[in-house]
N, C-alpha and C positions, 0 to 999 in steps of 0.2 A: 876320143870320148873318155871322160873320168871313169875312174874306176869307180865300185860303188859294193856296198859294202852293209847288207844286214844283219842287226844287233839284237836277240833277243836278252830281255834281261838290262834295262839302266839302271842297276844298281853300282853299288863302289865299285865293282871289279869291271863291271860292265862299260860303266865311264873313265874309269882310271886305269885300268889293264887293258883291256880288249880294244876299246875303241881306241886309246890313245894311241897302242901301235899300229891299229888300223889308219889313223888321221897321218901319224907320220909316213906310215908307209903310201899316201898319196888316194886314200880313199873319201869318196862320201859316206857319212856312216848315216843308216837311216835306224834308230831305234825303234823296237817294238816292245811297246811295255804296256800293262793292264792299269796302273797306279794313276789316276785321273791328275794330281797335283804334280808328282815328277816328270807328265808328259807337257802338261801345259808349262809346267818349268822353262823345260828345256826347248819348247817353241816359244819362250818370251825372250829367251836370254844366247843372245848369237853367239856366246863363248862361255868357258868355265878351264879353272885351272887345274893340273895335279901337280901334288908336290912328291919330290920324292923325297926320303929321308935316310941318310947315309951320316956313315962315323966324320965325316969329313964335311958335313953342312945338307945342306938342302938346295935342290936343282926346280923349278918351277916350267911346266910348256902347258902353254894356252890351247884350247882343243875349239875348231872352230868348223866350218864344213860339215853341218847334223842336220838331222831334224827328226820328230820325234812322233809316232805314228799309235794311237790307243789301239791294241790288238783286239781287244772285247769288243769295241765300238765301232771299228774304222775295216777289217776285216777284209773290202774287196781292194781298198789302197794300198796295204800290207800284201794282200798276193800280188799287182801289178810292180810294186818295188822286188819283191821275188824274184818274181818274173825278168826281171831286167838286170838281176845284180848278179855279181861276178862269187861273191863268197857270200854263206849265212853262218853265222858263229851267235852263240848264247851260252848265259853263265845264268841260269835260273834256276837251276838246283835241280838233282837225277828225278825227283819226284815228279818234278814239272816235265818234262820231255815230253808225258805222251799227250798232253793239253798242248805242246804248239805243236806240235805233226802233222795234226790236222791241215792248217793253215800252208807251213811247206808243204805237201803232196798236190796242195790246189795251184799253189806258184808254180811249183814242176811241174805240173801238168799244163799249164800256159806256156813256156818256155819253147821256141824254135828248136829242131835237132839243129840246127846249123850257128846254133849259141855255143860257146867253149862252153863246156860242162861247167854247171854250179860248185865250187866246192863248198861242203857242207861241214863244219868241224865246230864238236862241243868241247866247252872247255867248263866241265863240270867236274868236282872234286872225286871221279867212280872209273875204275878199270872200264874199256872197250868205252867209253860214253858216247860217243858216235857211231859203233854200233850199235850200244841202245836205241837211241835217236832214231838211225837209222830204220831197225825194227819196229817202230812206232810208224814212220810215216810208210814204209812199204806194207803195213797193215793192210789187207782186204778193205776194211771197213773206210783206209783212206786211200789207198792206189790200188783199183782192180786190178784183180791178177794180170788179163789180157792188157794192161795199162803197162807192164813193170818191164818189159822189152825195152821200150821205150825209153822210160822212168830212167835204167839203169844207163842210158847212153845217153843220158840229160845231165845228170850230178854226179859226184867224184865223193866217198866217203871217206874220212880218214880220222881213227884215233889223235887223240893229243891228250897229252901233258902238264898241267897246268900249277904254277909255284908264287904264289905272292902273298906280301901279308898286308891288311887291310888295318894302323892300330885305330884303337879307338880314338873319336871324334869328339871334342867336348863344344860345346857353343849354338850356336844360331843353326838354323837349316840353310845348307848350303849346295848346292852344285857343286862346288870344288870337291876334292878328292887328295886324301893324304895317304901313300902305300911307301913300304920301304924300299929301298930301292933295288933290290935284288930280286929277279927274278929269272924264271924258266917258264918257256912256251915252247912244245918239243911237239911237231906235228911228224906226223908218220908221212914218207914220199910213196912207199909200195902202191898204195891205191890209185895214186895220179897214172904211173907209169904203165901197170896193168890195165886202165882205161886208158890208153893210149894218148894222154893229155898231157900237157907242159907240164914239168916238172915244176915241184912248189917254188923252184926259187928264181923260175921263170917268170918271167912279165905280169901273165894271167894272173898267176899265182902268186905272187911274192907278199910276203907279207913284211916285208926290211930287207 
């Protein structure tokens, strides 16, 4: 069964950093984004490019394997991809965090215990940002207490790291994606292992 793989946030970093190492590392990426026109985008158009830009030229990989889900509008399709996917990663800025929580604690709570635990990792520009995250969706208001037993032997949480630069865009609106080509994605393994779960750069887990 493919691997599969939620994206909060299609933005540049979202389409050019996150998902593309997602796509390479063998996943489906299903996006969840509020932006009515980037979603219908990216369900018209079966592919989009990044470029990356280095002293030495420019490297181009085609991102294919998506599809693109309105989180405002579509809500129970979004928790049923939850529900089923192996990682949830988002880059929508530490503001945003506690507006999707909501939506993960409802995928977690549909989830089998006898699923590999979710892992859950933000890749937000803010120290602990997956504990943030985290703290957001083990909220009362979204996973009752008597719920969090559970909750915690469903999803795997873990800080990350995150280093790209996005330059400016001149021209038409595009799908594609121009980042330089250096980057850092440094995810923390302690939380996989103390939940007794495959290590990140095991099967489940791996993200490359």
């Amino acid at each position: 069964m493919a691997k599969k793989a939620v994206h909060f946030g299609a933005g540049n970093i979202g389409r050019g950093f996150v998902a593309c190492f997602l796509h390479e590392a063998g996943y489906h990426v299903v996006f969840a984004d509020v932006v009515d026109k980037l979603v219908d985008s990216l369900n018209a158009q079966p592919s989009y490019n990044v470029v990356e830009l280095g002293t030495h030229g420019t490297t181009q990989k085609t991102i294919t394997n998506y599809v693109a889900i309105n989180s405002r509008t579509d809500e129970a399709k979004l928790i049923d991809e939850i529900a089923s996917a192996d990682i949830v990663t988002c880059s929508v800025g530490p503001r945003i965090l506690q507006f999707i929580a909501p939506v993960i604690a409802k995928g977690v709570a549909k989830r089998s215990l006898e699923q590999t635990p979710l892992a859950v990792i933000a890749c937000e520009n803010m120290i602990n940002n997956t504990a943030n995250l985290a703290g957001f969706i083990k909220d009362p208001k979204n996973t009752p207490a008597e719920s969090l037993a559970d909750h915690d032997k469903k999803t795997v949480y873990a800080n990350s790291a995150v280093d790209r630069i996005v330059p400016d865009k001149k021209g038409e609106p595009s799908l594609d994606v121009q980042l330089e080509l250096f980057y850092e994605w440094v995810v923390e393994s302690t939380p996989f292992a103390k939940a007794g779960a495959p290590q990140a750069r095991d099967p489940g887990y791996s993200l490359g």
